[in-house]
C-alpha positions as CSV (number, residue, x, y, z in Angstrom):
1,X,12.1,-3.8,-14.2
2,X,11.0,-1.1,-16.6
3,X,7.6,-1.5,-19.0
4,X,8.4,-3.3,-22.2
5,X,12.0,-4.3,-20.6
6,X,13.0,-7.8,-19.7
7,X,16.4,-7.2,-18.0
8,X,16.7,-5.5,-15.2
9,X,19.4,-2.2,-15.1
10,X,20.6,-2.9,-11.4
11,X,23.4,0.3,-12.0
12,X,20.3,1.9,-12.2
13,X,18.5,4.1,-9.7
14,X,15.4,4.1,-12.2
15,X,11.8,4.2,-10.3
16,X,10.4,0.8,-9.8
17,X,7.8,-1.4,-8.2
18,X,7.3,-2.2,-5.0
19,X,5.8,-5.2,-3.1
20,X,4.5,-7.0,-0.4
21,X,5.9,-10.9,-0.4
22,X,6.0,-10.1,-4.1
23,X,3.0,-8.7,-5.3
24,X,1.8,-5.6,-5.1
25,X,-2.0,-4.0,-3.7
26,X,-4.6,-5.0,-4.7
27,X,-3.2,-8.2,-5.2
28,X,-2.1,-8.7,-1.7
29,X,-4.1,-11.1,0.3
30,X,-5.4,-9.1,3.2
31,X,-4.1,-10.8,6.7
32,X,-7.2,-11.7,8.6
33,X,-6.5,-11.4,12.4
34,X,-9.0,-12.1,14.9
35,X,-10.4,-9.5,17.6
36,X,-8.8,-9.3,20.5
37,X,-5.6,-11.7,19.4
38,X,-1.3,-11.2,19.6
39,X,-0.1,-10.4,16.2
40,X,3.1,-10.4,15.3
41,X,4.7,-9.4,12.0
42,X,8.0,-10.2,10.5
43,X,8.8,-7.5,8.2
44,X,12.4,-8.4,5.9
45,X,13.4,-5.6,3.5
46,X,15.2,-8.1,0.7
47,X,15.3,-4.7,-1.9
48,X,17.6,-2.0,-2.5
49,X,15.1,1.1,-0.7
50,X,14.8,1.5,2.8
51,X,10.8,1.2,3.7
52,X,9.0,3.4,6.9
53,X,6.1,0.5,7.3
54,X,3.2,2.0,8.6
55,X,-0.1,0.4,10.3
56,X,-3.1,2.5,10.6
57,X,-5.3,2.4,13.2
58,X,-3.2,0.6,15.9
59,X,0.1,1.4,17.8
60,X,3.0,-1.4,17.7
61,X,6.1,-2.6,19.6
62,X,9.0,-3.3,18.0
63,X,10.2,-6.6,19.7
64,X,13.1,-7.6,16.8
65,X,15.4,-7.5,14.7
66,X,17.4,-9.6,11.9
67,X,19.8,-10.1,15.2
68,X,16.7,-12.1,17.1
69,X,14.2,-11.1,19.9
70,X,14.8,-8.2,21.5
71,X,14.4,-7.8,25.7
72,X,11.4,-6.7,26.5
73,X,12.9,-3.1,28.3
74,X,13.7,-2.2,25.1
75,X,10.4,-2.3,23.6
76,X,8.2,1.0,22.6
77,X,5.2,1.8,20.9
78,X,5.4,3.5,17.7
79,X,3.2,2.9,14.4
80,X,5.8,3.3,11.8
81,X,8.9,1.5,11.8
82,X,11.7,1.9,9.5
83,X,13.0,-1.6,7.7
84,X,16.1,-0.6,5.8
85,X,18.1,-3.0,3.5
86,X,19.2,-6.1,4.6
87,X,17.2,-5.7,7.7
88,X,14.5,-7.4,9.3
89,X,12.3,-6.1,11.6
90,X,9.6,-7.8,14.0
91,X,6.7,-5.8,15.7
92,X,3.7,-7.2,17.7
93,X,0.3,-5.2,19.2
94,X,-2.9,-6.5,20.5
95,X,-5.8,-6.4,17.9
96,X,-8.2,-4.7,20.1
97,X,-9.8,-2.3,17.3
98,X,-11.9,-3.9,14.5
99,X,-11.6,-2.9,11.3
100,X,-9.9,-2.9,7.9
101,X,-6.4,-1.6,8.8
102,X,-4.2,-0.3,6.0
103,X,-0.3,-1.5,6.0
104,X,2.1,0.8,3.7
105,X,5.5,1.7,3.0
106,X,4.8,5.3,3.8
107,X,6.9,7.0,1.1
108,X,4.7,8.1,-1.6
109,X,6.1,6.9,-4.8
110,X,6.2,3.3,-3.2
111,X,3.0,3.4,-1.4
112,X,1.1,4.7,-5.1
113,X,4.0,3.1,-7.2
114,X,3.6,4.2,-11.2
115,X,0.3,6.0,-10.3
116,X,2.0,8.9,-11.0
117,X,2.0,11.6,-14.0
118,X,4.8,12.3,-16.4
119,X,6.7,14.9,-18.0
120,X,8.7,13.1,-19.8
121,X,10.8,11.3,-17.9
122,X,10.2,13.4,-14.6
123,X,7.7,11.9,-12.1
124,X,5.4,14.4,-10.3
125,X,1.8,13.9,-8.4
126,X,-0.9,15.6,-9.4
127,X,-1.8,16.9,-5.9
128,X,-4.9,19.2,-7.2
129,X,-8.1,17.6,-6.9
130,X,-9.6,19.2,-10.3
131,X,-8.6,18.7,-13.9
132,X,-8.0,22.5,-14.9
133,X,-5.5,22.9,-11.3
134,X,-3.4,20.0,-11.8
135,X,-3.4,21.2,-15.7
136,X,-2.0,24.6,-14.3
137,X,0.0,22.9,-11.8
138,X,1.7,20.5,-14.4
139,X,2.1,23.9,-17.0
140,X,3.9,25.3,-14.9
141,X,6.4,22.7,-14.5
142,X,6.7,22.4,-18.3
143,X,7.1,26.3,-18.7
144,X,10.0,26.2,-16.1
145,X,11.7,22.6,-17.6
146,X,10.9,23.6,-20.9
147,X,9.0,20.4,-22.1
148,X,6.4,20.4,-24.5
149,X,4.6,17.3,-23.9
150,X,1.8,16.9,-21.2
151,X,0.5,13.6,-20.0
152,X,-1.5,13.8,-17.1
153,X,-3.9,10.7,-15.9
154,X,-8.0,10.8,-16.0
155,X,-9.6,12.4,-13.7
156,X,-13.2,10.9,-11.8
157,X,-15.6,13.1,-12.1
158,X,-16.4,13.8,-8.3
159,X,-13.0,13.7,-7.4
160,X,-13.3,16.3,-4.4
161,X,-16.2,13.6,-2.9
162,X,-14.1,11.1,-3.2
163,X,-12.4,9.6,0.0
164,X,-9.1,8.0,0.7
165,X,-5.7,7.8,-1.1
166,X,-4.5,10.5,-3.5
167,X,-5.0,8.3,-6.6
168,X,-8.8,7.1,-5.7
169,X,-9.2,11.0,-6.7
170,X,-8.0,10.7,-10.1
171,X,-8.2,6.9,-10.9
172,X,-11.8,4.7,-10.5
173,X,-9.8,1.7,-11.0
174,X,-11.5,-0.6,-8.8
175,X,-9.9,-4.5,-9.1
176,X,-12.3,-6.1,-7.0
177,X,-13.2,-9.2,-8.9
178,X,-10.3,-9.7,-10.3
179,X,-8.7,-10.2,-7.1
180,X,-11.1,-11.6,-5.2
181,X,-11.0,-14.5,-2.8
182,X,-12.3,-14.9,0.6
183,X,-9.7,-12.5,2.9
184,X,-11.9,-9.8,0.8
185,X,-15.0,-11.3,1.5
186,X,-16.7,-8.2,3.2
187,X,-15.0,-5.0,2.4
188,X,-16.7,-1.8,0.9
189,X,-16.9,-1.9,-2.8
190,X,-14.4,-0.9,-5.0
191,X,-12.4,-1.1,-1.8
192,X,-9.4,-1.9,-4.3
193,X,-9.2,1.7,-5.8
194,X,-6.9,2.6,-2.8
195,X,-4.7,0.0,-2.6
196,X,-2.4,0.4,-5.9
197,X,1.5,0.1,-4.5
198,X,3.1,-1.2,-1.4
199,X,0.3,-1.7,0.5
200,X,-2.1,-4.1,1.7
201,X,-5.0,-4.9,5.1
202,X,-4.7,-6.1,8.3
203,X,-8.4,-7.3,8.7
204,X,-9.4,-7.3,12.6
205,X,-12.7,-9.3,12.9
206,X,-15.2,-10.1,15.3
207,X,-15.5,-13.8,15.9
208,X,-18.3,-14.3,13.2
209,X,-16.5,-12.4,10.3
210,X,-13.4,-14.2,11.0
211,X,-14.9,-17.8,11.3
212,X,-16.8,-17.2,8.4
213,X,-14.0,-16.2,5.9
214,X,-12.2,-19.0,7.9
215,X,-15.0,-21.4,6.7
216,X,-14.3,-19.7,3.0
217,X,-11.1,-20.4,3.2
218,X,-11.6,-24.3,3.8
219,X,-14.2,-24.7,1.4
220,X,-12.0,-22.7,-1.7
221,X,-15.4,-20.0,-2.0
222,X,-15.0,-16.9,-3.7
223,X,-15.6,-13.8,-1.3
224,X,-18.8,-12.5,-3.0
């Protein structure tokens, strides 16, 4: 769906968004695991893009498909895994590192979706970290397209202090009350400035963290 449209254009090839069960980050509810556990994650590409899914922090196995378990002599670690259409994969690892762990599409344009710069109706990423260098960058692109008009996104002041995704360095968008509920009860602040496209947490918790946003859960709390 393109802004302002309310049909989609399926002959189309257009940029789009891209989502998790739906929604897309920040609005994706973190999965809360706890330390030490078997997860297992059932990943079914239902879109028209292929998706490399990518877990930081942890290695996976890939133990099936959309055909149904596979034997265990066929399994291998890896971290990414490709889910292409119509396809559904299934992956397991042990949860043995706490932490916030990201989950992401890792192509760029569907891990950052529209949080992207225009020239006209070309898509580029601003990949300098200062306002003058992604300027020049961005000029050069209209000298050798010839287009006149630049529009190029805000940049945060202490962009080059800034850590994490491309776009925390030009966006301080930060979501986190308006998406929060208790599977965010904990993270950093303005934790949701990174997670704008296909991406959302795998949340590995001590036994305390995770009976406490447990208890959260049960009782309907807010996370702060």
């Amino acid at each position: 769906m393109l802004p302002a449209n309310t049909v989609p254009n399926t002959a189309s090839m257009e940029f789009n968004w891209l989502t998790f069960n739906g929604v897309s980050g920040p609005s994706i509810t973190p999965m809360i695991v706890r330390l030490g556990s078997r997860v297992r994650l059932r990943i079914v590409n239902l879109g028209m893009d292929h998706h490399p899914i990518h877990l930081h922090g942890n290695q996976f196995v890939l133990t099936g498909t959309e055909g149904g378990r596979a034997p265990e002599s066929s399994w291998y670690p890896m971290n990414t895994v490709l889910v292409g259409v119509a396809q559904a994969r299934v992956v397991e690892f042990d949860a043995k590192f706490p932490g916030s762990w990201m989950l992401h599409c890792h192509l760029p344009h569907h891990m950052m979706n529209n949080m992207m710069d225009l020239l006209r109706d070309r898509q580029i990423e601003t990949a300098d970290q200062t306002d003058p260098k992604a300027l020049s960058q961005m000029q050069t692109l209209v000298n050798s397209l010839h287009v006149e008009h630049i529009h190029h996104a805000p940049i945060a002041p202490d962009a080059n202090s800034v850590k994490g995704f491309p776009q925390d360095a030009f966006m301080e968008m930060g979501m986190d009350a308006a998406v929060d509920k208790p599977e965010t009860y904990g993270l950093p602040p303005n934790w949701s400035a990174g997670m704008m496209g296909m991406m959302t947490l795998i949340r590995v918790l001590p036994d305390q963290q995770y009976e406490e946003i447990m208890r959260k859960k049960e009782s309907g709390d807010a996370a702060r």
